[in-house]
LUMZA-41647 format. One record per residue: residue in three letters; x, y, z of N, C-alpha, C, O in turn; residue number from 0. Coordinates in steps of 0.05 Angstrom, whole numbers, plus 5000, padded with zeros to 4 digits. Layout:
! LUMZA-41647
 fivo  nc1  nc2  nc3 cac1 cac2 cac3  cc1  cc2  cc3  oc1  oc2  oc3 dodren
  ALA    X    Y    Z    X    Y    Z    X    Y    Z    X    Y    Z    NUM
...
This chain:
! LUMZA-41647
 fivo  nc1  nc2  nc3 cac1 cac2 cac3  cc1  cc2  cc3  oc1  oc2  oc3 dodren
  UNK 5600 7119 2896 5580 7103 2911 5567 7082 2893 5570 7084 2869      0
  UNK 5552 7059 2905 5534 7051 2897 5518 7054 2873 5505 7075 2870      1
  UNK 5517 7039 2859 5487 7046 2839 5458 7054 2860 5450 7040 2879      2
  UNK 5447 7077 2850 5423 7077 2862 5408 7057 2873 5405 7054 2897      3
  UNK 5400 7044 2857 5373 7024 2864 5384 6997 2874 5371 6977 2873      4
  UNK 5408 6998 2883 5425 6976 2907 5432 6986 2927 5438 6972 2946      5
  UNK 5431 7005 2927 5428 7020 2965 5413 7010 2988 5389 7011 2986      6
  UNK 5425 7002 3011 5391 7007 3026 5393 7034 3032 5412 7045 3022      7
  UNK 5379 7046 3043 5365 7069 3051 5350 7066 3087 5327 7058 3091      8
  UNK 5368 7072 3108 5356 7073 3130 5350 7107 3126 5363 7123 3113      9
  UNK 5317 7110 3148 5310 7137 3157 5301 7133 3185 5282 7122 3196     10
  UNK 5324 7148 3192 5305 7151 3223 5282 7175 3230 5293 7196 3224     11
  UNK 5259 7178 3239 5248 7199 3242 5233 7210 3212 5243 7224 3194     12
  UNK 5213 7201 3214 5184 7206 3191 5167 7231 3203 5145 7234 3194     13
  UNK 5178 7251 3223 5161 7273 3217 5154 7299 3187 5151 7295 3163     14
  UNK 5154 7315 3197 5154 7335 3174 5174 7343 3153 5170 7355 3132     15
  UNK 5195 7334 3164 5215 7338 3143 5231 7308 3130 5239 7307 3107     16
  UNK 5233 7283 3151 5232 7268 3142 5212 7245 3127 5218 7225 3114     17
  UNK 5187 7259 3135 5164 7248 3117 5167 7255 3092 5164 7237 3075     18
  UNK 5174 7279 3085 5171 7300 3064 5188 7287 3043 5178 7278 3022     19
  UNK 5218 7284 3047 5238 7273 3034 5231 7245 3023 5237 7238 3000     20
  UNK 5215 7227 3044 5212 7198 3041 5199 7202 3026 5206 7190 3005     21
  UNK 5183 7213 3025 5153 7209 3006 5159 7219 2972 5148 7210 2952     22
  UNK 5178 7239 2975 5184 7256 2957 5213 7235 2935 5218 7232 2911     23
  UNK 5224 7225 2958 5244 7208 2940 5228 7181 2931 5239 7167 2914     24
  UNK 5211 7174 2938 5193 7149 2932 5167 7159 2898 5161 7153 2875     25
  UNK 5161 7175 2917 5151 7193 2886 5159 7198 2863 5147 7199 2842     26
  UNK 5188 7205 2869 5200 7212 2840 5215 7185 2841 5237 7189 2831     27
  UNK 5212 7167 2847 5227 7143 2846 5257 7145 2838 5270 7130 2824     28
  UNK 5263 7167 2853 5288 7161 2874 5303 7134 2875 5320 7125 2859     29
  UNK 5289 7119 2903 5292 7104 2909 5266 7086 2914 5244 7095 2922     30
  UNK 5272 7055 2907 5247 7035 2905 5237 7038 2935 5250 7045 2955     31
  UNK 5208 7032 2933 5210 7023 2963 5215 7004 2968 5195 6997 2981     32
  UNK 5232 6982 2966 5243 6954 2977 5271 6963 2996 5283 6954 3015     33
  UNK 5273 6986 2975 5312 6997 2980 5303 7006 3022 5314 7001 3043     34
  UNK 5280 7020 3016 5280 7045 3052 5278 7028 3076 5274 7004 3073     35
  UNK 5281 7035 3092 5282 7011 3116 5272 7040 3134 5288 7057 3139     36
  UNK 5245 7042 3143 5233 7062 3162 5238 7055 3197 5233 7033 3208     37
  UNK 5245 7074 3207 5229 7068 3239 5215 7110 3251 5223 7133 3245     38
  UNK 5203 7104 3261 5182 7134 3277 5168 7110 3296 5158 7088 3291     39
  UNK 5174 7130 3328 5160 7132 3357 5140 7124 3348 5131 7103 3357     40
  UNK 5124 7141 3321 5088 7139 3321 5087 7130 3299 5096 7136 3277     41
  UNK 5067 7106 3310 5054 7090 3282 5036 7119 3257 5033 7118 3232     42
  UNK 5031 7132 3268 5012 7142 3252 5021 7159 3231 5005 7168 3215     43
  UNK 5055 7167 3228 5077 7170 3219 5077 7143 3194 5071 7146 3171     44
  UNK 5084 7124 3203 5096 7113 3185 5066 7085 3174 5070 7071 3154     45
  UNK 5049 7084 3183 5029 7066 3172 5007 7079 3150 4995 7064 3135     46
  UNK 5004 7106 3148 4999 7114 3116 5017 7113 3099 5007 7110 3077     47
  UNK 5049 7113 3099 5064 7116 3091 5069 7087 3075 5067 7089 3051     48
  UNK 5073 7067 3084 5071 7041 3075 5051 7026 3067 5054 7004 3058     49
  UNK 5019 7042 3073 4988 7032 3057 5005 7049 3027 5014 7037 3007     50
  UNK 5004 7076 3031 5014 7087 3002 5040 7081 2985 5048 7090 2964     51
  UNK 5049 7065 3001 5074 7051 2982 5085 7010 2990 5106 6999 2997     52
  UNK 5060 7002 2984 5077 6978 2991 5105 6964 2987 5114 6964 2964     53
  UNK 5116 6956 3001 5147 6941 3003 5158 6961 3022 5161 6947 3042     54
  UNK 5164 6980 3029 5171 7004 3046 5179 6975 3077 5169 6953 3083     55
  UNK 5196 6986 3086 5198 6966 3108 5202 6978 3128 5221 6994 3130     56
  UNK 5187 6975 3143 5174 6990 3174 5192 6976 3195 5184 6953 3196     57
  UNK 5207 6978 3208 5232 6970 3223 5223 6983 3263 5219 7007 3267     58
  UNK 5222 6969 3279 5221 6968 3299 5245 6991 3315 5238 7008 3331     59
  UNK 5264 6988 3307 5290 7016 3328 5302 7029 3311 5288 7029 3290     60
  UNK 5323 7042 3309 5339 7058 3302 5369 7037 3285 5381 7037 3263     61
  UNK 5371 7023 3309 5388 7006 3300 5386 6989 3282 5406 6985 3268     62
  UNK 5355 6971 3274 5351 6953 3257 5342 6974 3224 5336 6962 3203     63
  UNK 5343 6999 3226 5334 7015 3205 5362 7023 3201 5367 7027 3177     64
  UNK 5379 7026 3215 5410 7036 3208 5432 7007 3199 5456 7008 3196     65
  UNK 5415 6983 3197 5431 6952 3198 5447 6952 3173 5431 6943 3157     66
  UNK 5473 6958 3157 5480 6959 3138 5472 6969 3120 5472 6958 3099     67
  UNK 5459 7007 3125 5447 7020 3112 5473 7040 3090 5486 7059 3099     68
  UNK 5475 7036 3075 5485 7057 3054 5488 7087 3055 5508 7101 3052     69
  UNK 5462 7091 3061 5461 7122 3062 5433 7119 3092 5414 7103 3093     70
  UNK 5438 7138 3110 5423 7140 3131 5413 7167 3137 5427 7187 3140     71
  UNK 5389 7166 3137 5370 7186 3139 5363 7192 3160 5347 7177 3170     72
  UNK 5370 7212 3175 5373 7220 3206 5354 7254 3203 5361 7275 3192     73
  UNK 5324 7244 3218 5307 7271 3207 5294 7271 3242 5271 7264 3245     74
  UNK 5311 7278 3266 5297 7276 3286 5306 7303 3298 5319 7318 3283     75
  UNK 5299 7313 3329 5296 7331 3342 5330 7334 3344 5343 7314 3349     76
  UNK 5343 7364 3341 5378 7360 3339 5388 7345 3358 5402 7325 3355     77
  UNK 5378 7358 3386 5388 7338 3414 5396 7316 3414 5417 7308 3422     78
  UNK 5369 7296 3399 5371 7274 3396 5398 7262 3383 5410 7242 3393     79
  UNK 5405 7274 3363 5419 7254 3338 5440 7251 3351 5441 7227 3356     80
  UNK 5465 7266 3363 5481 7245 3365 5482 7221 3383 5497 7202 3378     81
  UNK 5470 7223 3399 5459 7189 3421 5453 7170 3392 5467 7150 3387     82
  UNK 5432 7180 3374 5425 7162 3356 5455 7152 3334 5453 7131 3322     83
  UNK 5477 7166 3331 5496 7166 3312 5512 7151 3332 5522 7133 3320     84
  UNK 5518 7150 3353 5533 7135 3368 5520 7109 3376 5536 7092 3384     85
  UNK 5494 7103 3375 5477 7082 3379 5478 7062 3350 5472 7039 3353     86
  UNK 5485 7073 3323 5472 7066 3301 5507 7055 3283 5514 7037 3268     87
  UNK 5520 7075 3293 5546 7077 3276 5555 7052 3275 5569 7054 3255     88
  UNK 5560 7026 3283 5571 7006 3285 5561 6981 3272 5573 6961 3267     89
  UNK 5528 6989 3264 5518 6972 3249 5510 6972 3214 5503 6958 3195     90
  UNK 5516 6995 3220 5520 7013 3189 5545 7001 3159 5568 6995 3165     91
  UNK 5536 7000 3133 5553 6985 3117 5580 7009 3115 5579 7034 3115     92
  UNK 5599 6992 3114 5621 7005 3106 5620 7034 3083 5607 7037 3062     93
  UNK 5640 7052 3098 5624 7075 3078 5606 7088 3079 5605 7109 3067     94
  UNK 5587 7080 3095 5564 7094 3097 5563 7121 3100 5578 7131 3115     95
  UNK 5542 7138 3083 5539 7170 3089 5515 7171 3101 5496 7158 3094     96
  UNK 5516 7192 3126 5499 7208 3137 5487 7228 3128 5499 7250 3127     97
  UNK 5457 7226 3119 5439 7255 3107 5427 7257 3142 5418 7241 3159     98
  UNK 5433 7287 3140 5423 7291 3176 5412 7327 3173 5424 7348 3171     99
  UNK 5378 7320 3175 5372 7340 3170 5370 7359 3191 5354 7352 3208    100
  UNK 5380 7379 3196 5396 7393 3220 5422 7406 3220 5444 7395 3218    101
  UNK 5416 7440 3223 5443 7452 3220 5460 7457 3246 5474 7478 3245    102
  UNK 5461 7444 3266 5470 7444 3293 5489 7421 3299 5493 7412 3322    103
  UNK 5499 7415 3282 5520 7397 3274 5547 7405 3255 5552 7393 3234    104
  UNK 5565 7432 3268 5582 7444 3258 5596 7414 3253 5586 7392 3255    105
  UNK 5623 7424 3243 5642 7408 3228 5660 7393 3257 5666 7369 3260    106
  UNK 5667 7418 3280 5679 7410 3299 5672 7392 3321 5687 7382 3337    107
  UNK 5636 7389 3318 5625 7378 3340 5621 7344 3324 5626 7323 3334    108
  UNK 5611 7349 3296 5606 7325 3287 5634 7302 3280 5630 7278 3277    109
  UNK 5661 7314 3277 5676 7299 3280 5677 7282 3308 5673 7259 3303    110
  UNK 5681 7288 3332 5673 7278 3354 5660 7245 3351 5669 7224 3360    111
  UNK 5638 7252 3337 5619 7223 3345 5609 7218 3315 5585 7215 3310    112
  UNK 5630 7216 3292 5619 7203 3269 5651 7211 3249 5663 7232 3246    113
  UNK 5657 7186 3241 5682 7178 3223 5683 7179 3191 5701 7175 3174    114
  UNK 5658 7185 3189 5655 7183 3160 5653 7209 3138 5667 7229 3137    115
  UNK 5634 7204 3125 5620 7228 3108 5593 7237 3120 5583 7223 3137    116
  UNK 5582 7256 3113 5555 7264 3119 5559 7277 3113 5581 7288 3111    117
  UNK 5526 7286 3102 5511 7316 3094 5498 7329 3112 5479 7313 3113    118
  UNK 5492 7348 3128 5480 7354 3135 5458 7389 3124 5467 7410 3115    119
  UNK 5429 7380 3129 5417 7407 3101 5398 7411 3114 5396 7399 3136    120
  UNK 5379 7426 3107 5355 7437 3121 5334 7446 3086 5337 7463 3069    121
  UNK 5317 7427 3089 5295 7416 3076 5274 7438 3075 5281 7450 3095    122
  UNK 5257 7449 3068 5242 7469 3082 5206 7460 3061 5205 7446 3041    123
  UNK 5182 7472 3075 5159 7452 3073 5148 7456 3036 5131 7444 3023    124
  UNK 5166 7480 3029 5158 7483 2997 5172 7457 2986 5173 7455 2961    125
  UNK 5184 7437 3001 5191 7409 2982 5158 7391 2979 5154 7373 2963    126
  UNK 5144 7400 2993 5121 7384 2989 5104 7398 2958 5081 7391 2952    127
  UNK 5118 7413 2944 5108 7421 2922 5132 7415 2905 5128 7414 2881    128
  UNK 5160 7410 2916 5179 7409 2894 5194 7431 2893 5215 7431 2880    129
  UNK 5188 7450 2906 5202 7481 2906 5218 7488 2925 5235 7470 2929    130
  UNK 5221 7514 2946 5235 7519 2950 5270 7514 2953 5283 7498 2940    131
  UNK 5278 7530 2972 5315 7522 2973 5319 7508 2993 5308 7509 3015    132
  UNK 5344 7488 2981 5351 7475 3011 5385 7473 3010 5402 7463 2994    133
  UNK 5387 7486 3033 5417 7481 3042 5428 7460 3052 5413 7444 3063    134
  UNK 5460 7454 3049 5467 7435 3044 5488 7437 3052 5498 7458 3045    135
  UNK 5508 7416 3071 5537 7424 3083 5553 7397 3084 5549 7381 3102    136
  UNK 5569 7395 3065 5584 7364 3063 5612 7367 3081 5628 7386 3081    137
  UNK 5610 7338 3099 5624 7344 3114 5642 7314 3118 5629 7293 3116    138
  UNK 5667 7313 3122 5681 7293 3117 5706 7294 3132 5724 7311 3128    139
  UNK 5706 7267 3158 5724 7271 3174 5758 7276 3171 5764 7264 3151    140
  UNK 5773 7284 3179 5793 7296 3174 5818 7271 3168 5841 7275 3160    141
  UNK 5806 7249 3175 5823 7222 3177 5815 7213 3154 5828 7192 3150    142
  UNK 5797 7219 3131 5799 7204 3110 5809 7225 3088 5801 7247 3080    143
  UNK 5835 7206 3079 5852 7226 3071 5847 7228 3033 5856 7245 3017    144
  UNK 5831 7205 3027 5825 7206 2994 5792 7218 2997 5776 7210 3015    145
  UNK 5787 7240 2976 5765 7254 2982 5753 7250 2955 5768 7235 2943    146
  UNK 5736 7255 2941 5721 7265 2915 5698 7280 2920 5690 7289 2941    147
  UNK 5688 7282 2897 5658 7292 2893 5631 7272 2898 5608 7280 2898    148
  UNK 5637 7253 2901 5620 7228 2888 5597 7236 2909 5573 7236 2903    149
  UNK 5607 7242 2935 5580 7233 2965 5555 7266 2947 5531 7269 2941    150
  UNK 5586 7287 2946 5561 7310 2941 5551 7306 2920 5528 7315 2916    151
  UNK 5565 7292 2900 5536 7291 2871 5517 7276 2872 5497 7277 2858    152
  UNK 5525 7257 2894 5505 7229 2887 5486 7250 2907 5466 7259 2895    153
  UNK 5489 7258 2935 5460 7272 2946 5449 7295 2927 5425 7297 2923    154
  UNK 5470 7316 2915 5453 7324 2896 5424 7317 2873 5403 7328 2868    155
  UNK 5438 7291 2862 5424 7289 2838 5396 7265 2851 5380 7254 2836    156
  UNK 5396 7263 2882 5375 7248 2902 5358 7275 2906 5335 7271 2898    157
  UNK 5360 7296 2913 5355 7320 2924 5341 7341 2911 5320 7351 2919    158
  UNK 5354 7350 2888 5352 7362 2873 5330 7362 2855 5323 7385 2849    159
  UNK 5316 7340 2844 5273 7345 2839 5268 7353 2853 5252 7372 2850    160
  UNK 5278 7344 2880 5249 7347 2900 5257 7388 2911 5253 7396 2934    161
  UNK 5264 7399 2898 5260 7426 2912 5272 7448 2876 5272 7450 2851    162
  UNK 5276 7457 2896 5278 7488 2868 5302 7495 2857 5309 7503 2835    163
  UNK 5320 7488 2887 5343 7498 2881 5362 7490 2908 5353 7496 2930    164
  UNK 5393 7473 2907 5404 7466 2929 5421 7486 2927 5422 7498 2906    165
  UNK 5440 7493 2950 5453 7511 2955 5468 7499 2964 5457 7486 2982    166
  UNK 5501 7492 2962 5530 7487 2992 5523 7507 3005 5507 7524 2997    167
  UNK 5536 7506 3027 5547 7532 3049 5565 7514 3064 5563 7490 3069    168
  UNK 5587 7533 3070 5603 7529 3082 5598 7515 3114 5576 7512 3123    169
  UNK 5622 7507 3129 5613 7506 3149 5600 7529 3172 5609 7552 3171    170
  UNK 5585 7525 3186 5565 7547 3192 5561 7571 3186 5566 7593 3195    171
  UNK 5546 7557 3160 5540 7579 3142 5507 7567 3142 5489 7570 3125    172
  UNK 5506 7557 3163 5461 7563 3161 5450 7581 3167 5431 7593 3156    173
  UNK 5467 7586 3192 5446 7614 3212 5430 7640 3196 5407 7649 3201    174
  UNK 5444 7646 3182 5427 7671 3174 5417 7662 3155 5392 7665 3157    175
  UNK 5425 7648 3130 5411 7637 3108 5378 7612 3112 5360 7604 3098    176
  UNK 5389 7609 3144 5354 7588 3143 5342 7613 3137 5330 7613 3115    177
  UNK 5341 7640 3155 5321 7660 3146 5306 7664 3122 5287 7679 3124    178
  UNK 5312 7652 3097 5309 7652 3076 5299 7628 3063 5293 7624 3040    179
  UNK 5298 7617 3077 5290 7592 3064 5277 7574 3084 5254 7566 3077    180
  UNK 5287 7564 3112 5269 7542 3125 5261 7552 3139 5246 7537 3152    181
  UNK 5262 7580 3150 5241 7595 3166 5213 7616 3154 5194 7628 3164    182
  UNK 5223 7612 3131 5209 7639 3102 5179 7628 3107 5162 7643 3117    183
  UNK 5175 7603 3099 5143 7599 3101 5128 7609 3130 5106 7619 3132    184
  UNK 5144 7603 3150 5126 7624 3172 5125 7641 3174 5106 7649 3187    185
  UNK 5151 7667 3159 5152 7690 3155 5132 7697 3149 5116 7710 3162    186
  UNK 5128 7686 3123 5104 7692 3101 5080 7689 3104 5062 7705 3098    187
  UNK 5079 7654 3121 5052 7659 3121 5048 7679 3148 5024 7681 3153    188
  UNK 5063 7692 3166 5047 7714 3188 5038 7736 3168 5015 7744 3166    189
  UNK 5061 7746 3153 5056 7775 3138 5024 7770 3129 5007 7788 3130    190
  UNK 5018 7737 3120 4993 7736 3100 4971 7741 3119 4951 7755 3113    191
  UNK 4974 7728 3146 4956 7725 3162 4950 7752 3180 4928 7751 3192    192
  UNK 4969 7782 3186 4970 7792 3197 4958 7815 3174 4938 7826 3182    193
  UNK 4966 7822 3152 4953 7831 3132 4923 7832 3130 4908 7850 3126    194
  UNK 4920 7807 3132 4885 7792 3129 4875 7813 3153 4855 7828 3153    195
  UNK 4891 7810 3169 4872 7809 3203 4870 7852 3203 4854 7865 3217    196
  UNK 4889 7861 3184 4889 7883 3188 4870 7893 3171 4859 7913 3181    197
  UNK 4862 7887 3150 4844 7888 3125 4822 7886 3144 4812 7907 3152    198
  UNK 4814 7865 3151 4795 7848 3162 4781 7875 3187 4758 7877 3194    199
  UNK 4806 7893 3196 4789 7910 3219 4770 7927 3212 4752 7935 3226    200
  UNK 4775 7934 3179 4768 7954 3167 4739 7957 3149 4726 7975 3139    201
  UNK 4737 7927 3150 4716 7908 3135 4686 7907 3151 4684 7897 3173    202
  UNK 4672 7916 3143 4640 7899 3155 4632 7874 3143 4634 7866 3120    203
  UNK 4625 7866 3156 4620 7826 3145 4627 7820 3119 4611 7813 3102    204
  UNK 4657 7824 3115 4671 7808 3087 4670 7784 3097 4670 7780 3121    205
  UNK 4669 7764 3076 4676 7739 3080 4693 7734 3078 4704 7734 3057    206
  UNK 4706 7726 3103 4736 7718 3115 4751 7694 3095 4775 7693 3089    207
  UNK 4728 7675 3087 4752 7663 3067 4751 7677 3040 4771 7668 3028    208
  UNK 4744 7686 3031 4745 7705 3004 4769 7722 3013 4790 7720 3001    209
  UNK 4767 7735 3028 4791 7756 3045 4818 7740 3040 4837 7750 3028    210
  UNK 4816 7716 3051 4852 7699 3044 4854 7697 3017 4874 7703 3004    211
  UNK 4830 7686 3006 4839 7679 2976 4842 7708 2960 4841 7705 2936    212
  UNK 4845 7732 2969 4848 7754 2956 4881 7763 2963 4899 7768 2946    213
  UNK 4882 7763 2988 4914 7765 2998 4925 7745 2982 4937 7756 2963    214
  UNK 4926 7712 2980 4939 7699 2977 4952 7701 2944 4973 7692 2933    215
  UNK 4926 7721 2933 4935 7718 2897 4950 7744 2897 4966 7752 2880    216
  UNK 4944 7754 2914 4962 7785 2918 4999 7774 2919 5018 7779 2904    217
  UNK 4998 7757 2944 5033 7745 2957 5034 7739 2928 5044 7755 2912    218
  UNK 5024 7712 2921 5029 7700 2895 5034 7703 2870 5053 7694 2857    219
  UNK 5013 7719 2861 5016 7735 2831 5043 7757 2832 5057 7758 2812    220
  UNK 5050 7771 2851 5072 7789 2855 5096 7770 2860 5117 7781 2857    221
  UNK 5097 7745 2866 5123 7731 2868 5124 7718 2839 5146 7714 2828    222
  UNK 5098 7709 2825 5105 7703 2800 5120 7725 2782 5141 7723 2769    223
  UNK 5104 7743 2784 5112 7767 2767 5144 7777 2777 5158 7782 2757    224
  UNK 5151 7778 2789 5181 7786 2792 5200 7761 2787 5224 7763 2782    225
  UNK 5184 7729 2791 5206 7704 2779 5198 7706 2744 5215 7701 2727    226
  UNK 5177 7713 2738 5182 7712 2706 5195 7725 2700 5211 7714 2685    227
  UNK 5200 7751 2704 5208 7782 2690 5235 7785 2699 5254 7797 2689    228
  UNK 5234 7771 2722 5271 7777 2727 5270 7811 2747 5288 7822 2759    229
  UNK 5245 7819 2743 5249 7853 2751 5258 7858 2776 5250 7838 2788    230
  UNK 5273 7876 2795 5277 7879 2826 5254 7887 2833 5239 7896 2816    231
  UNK 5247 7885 2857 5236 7893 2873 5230 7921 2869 5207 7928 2864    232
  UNK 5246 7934 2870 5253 7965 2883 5237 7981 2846 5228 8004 2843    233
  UNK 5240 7963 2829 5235 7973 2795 5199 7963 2799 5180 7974 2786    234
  UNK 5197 7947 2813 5167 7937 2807 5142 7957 2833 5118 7957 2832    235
  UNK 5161 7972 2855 5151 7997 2863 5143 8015 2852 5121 8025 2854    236
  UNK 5158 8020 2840 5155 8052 2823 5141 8039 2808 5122 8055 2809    237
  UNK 5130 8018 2790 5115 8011 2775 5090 8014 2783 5073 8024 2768    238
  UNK 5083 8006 2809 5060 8005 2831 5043 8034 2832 5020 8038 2824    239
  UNK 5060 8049 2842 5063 8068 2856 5079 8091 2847 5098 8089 2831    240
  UNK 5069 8119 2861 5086 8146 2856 5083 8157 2877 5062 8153 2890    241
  UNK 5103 8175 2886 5108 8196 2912 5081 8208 2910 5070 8218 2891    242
  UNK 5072 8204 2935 5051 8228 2941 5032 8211 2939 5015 8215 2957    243
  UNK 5024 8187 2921 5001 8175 2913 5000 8162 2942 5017 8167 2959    244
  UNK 4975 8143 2945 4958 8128 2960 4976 8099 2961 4975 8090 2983    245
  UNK 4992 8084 2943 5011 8061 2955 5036 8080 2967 5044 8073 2989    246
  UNK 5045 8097 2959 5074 8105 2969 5063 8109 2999 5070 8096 3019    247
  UNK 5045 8129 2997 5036 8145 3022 5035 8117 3039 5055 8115 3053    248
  UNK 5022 8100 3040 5017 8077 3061 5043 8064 3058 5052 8057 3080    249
  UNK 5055 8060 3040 5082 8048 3048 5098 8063 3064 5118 8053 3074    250
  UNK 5092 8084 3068 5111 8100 3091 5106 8091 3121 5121 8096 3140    251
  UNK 5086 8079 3121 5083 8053 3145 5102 8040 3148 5113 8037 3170    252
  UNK 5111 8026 3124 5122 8002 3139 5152 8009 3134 5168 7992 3142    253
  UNK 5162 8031 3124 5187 8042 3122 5196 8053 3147 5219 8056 3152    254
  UNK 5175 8058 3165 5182 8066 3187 5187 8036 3205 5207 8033 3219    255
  UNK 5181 8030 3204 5184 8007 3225 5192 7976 3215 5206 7964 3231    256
  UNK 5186 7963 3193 5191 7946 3180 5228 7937 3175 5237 7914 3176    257
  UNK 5239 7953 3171 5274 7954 3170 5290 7941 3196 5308 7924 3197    258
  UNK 5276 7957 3219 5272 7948 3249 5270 7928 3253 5290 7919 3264    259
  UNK 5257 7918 3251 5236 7895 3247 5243 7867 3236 5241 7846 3247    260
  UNK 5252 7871 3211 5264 7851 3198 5298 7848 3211 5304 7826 3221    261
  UNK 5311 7863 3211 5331 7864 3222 5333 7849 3258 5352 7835 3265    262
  UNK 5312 7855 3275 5315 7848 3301 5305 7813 3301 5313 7795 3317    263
  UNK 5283 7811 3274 5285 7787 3274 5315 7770 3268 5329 7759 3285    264
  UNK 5319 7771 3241 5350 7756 3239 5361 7754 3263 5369 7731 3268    265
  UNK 5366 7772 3281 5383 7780 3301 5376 7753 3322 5394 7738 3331    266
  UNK 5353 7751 3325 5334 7735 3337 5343 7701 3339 5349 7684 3355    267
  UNK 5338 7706 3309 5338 7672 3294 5364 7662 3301 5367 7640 3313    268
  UNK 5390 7683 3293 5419 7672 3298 5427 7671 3332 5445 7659 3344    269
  UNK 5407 7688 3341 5417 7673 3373 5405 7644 3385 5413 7630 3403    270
  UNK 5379 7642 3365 5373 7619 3376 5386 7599 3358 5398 7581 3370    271
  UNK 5387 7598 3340 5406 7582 3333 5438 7582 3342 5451 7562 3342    272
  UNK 5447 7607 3350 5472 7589 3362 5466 7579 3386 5484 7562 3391    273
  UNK 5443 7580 3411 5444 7568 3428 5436 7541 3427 5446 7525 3442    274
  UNK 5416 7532 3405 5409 7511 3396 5442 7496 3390 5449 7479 3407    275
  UNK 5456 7500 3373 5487 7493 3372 5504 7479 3400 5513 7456 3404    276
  UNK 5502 7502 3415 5506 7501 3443 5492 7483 3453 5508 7464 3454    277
  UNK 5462 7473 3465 5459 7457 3466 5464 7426 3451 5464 7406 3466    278
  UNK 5466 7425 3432 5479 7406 3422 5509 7393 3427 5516 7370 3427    279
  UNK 5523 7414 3429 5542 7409 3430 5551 7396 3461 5569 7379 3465    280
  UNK 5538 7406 3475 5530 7400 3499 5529 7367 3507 5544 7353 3521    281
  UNK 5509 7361 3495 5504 7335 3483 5531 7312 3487 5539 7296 3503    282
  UNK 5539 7326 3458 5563 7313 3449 5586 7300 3469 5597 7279 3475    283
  UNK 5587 7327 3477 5611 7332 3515 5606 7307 3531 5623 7293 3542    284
  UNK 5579 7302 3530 5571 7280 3552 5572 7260 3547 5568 7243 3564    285
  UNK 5578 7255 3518 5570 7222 3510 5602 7219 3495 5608 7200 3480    286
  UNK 5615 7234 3500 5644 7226 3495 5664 7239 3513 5688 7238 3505    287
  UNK 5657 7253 3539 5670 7246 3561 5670 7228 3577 5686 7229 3596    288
């Protein structure tokens, strides 16, 4: 590819995950803001975004942000994207790769309505700190018969500050693994919030925000302590705790039901995500029959 800082850079769609990235590749100066060419529905999206970074270029459609763009940043609702990839593809520079944040874009549906390369990954909201994981699925139509590494290193080494750790996966290989990563912060924060609320029954007028900030060093300090030490889980129990004592005894709560629980969720997530698929794919049927 390209030298970095001769790219343009179209993004369609500045919500939460494509804000995140923009802001995040502009921060670590990534990319200049002269290189991005923005468009979002809502001003209110993209007009802090360009007070906090002048040169940033705020672009009116889809098409004039996709005009001989290099690499295209596709961060909208799944439904949406391919109308937008079939709308966009023609004005796009030769070569061009697709970053398309969205795992509902198997390998079989996205050949259909796009000729090129693309990535498609799922971003998750610990990039607004630089942390968590983000998956990642390079995908390259079956008609281009000279291949390399170049599309996945060059999004790597774009990607890779801004989070903790990137991951490949195969083709549909998201479904169970978002569990882990772009669904984890709501996991977490319910456990934090449902914890609180259980504490909280037991309590006469604690102060409710003192109450979070006690949970929260609880989640936190125990995730530091097992990323410094390297220790399992199951080794930092018995450390806790002994049979018969007051943590084992209450953990026999959630041994009862918790296994259940976690399990019916996954179960959960992968059906909505394959119907999410399904709908998409759906999509596709219609705009290329």
């Amino acid at each position: 590819m390209k030298n970095r800082k001769v790219l343009k850079v179209g993004v369609i769609g500045l919500g939460n995950m494509g804000g995140m990235l923009t802001r995040n590749f502009l921060k670590r100066n990534i990319f200049d803001a002269e290189q991005i060419y923005i468009t979002d529905h809502n001003k209110s999206n993209t007009e802090p975004l360009a007070a906090t970074y002048p040169g940033v270029n705020i672009v009116d459609n889809e098409t004039e942000a996709a005009r001989q763009a290099d690499i295209l940043v596709i961060s909208i609702k799944p439904p949406a994207i391919p109308e937008v990839i079939m709308k966009v593809k023609g004005v796009l520079a030769k070569q061009a790769v697709l970053w398309i944040t969205s795992s509902h874009l198997p390998d079989a549906q996205l050949t259909k309505i796009w000729q090129g390369e693309a990535v498609t990954f799922l971003p998750t909201l610990s990039g607004y700190l630089d942390r968590g994981v983000v998956l990642a699925h390079y995908f390259c139509h079956p008609d281009i018969k000279e291949q390399d590494d170049s599309v996945r290193d060059f999004f790597a080494n774009c990607v890779k500050p801004t989070c903790n750790r990137l991951i490949w996966v195969p083709d549909g290989g998201f479904a169970v693994l978002n569990n882990i990563t772009g669904c984890a912060p709501a996991f977490v924060a319910y456990l934090i919030n449902s914890f609180g609320d259980a504490v909280a029954e037991e309590m006469v007028n604690f102060d409710n925000e003192l109450l979070q900030i006690l949970i929260l060093e609880a989640f936190s300090s125990t995730c530091a302590l097992l990323e410094v030490t390297k220790e399992l889980p199951e080794n930092l129990l018995r450390r806790v705790g002994s049979p018969g004592g007051i943590t084992f005894t209450a953990l026999s709560a959630l041994e009862e039901t918790m296994p259940q629980s976690w399990a019916e969720l996954i179960k959960r997530s992968v059906e909505r995500h394959n119907l999410a698929d399904h709908e998409v794919a759906e999509v596709i049927d219609g705009l290329v029959n």
